[in-house]
C-alpha positions, 0 to 999 in steps of 0.5 A, a space after each residue: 656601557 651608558 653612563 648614566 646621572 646620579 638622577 637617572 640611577 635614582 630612578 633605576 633604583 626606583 623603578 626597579 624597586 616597582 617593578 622587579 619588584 624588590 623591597 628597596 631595603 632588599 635592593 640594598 642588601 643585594 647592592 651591598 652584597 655585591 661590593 662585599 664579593 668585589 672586596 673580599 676578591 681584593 683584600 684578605 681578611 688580615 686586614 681590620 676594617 674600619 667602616 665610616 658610615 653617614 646617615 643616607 643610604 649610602 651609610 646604609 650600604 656601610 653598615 650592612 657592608 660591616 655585617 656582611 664581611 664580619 661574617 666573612 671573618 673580617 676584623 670590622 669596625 664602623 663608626 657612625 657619623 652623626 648628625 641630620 636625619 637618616 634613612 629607613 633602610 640605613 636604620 634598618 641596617 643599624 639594627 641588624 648590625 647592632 645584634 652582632 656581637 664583637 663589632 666595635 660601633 662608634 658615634 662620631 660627633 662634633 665634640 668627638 676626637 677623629 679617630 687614629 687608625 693603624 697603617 695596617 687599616 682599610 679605611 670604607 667611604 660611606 659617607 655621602 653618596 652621589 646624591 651630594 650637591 655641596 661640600 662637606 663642611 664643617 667637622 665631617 670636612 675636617 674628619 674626611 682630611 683626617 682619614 686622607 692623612 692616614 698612611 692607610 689603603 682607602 676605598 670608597 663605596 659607590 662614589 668618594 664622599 664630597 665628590 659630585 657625581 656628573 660635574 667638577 667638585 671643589 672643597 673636601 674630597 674623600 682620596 680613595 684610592 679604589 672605588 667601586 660604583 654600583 650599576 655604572 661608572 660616574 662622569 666625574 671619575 673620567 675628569 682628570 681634576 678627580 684622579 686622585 680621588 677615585 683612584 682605581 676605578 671599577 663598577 659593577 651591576 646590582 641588578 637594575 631594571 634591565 628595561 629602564 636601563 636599555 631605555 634611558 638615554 645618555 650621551 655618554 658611553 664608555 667603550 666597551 669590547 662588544 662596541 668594537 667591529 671588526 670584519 671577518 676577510 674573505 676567503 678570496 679577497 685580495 690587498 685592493 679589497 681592503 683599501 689604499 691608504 695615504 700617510 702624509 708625514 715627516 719632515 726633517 728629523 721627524 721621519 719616525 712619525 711617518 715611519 711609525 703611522 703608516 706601520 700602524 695603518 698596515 697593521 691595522 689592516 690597510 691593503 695598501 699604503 703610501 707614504 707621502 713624505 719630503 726626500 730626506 726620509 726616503 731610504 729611512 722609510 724604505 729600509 724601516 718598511 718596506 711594505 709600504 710604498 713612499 713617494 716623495 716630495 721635490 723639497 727635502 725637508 718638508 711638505 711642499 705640495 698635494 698628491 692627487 687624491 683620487 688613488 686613495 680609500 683614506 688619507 691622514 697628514 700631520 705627524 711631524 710635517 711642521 708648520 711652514 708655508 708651503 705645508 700650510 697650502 698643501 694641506 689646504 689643496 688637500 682639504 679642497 681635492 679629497 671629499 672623504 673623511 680625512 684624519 688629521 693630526 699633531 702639525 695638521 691641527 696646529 696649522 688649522 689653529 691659524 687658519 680656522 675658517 679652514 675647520 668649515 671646509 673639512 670634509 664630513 665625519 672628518 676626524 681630528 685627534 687634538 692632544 689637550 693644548 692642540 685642542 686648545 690652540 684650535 677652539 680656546 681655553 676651558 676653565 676644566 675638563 667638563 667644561 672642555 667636554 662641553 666646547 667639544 661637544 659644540 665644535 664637533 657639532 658645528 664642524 661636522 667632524 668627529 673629535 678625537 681628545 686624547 688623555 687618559 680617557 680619551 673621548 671621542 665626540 661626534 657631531 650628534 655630541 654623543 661622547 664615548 669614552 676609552 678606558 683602555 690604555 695606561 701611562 706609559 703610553 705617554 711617550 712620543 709616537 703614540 699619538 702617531 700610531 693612533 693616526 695610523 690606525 684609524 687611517 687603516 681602520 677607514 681605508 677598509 670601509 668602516 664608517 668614520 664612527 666606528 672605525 675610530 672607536 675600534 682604533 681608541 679602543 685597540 689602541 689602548 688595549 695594544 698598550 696595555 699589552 705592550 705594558 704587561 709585557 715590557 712595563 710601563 716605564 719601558 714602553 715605547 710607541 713601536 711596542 703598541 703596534 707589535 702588540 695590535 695583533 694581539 688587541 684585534 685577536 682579542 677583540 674578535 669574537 665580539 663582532 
């Protein structure tokens, strides 16, 4: 799913309109229709409704979303925010709405009281859509404080009033606690800075110009199930058909980490793994996994030297390694011998923080999984999440190497600066391991022969999805990262028919 700028939505609507062809005052209708049916599904009719519609087309969409659910029996009132010009097709909807009896309308202006509603209210945003290019100001400022004070559910239509719809916003913003955005997601609701402001999230198609759509250019998606791949085994295959995997992990009171990766790579269809790790991990790994195969290193607390790499179809290192010297200079043997795409993670990245020139000697399409301070350490600080997006974008360009950002909505970020965006996973998922079974399953993803790409799309996106299955069914609180690779079967049975 691209995402798609507020300019290029515009110009959807436009082109749409031109070419379908539908009058924009229909268009509207059908966009408001199609938040009506989104609403009704989630609210009951036992809720009173309280619209707030500004003087654009996105009061237009209120005002006509007022009329649509008032003949759905819901209790509606609508209050007008004056002030500046209106649209068309927003007094159009004016019009049609004020020859409806029984629908309480209210103008609001500057020497007006704000208005106090009952807990009981929903509370619709139509105020200003994703047109916006400055803050609220002023009393309709005061008046979107005003309704974020209330103890009320609050939805937005399209995009919260005050929120910009492809950058970072400051000043007033309307907190919704949903949102729903016509045709695509904006930017702005995967930045962190906005959570509390878009809430629940979801978007829906109004039925924009397919062609325009298919042709307008973005670098950023967010992943959707039919962007995962997954292949089909042979009848006659074998364990050597589907590659050996090499996990470099664990140190003293970290062998967990390794533990926890290489299940993940096998569960991710590995033929083969290896795991690499100091001595004193050996009988924890061999009694934990038996499947795999472990060799370990002369020293019995870290990482001290570098296996020949030749055996190996894919290679990660990093979980709980630690930052000694001796680690430091077999990852950088590892880093000379092996000309695949590596994946590298946690202690690996902390590592090449300190020795950066190393970045340039990764191999191509190498992928590195940095969580935000681990980012931080490797390439800088940035003043927020857009402008972090942007650094990324830049060092996975000049590195050639795909950039995992873990988070919320973690982005993955090629070398092209194309960004996808995960909407898979939960907060539970926020809890020691996870990050390793991440590792794993991409490591198991490219062991098998998916190019670097889309072997980590369909990790993130698994990887979530095994998350929130493994929510469902233990809740978030009690999640722990062992839970997502038991559930990753699941995930890749669900994911299946799209390939």
């Amino acid at each position: 799913m691209k995402i798609l700028s507020a300019s290029q939505i515009r110009e959807a609507d436009a082109y749409t309109i031109a070419n379908e062809p539908i009058a924009s005052i229909d268009l509207m209708e059908r966009a408001s229709t199609v938040f009506t049916l989104w609403y009704v599904a989630k609210f009951t009719p036992e809720q009173p409704v309280s619209i707030f519609c500004g003087n654009g087309n996105n009061g237009g969409d209120g005002l006509a979303i007022a009329r649509l659910l008032h003949e759905r029996g819901y209790a509606v009132s609508v209050w007008l925010v004056a002030g500046g010009n209106t649209t068309k097709d927003r007094d159009v909807n004016e019009q049609r709405l004020s020859k409806i009896p029984n629908i309480d309308q209210h103008y609001l202006t500057e020497s007006d009281s704000y208005p106090t509603l009952s807990e009981h209210t929903v509370i619709i945003d139509a105020m200003f859509g994703s047109g916006l290019n400055r803050p609220p100001q002023g009393w309709v400022a005061g008046l979107i404080d005003h309704l974020n004070a209330h103890a009320c559910t609050r939805v937005a239509v399209d995009i919260p009033s005050g929120l910009y719809a492809d950058s970072i916003s400051a000043g007033t913003i309307f907190k919704a606690h949903h949102t729903l955005s016509f045709e695509a997601p904006r930017l702005s609701f995967l930045f962190a800075e906005h959570d509390e402001y878009v809430g629940e999230w979801e978007y829906r198609s109004i039925g924009l110009n397919a062609d325009y759509i298919a042709k307008a250019t973005s670098p950023y998606r967010i992943i959707a199930p039919t962007d995962v791949k997954l292949k089909t085994r042979a009848r006659h295959s074998h364990k050597g058909s589907y590659g050996h995997s090499l996990v470099i992990a664990g140190g003293y009171g970290k062998i967990g980490s390794a533990i926890l990766a290489a299940k993940a790579c096998l569960r991710a269809g590995s033929g083969l793994v290896t795991t690499y790790i100091p001595k004193c991990g050996y009988t924890a790994m061999q009694t934990a996994l038996p499947e795999a195969m472990t060799i370990t290193d002369d020293n019995n607390d870290f990482i001290t030297s570098a296996l020949d790499t030749a055996p190996y179809s894919a290679i990660a290192i990093g979980p709980g390694i630690g930052q000694q010297p001796e680690t430091l200079n077999a990852l950088f043997k590892l880093i000379e011998r092996f000309r695949h795409p590596l994946v590298l993670d946690a202690d690996a990245l902390n590592l090449l923080a300190h020795n950066r020139p190393w970045l340039n000697r990764l191999p191509e399409n190498s992928i590195i999984t940095p969580h935000p301070k681990e980012f931080e350490r490797l390439f800088g600080s940035s003043g927020n999440s857009l402008e972090r997006l942007q650094l990324a974008c830049r060092q996975a360009k000049e590195h050639n190497i795909i950039i995992v950002l873990k988070g919320a909505n973690t982005a993955i970020i090629t070398p092209k600066q194309d960004v996808w965006f995960n909407n898979t996973g939960n907060p539970g998922m926020s809890t020691g391991g996870s990050g390793d079974v991440l590792t794993g399953i991409i490591t198991g993803m490219l062991s098998q022969g998916y190019e670097p790409l889309q072997a980590t799309i369909n990790a993130v996106y698994l990887h979530g999805l095994a998350g929130d299955l493994a929510a469902q069914a233990n809740s978030q609180e009690a999640l722990i990262a062992s839970d997502i690779i038991t559930h990753l079967g699941k995930a890749m049975n669900m994911c299946r028919g799209n390939s």
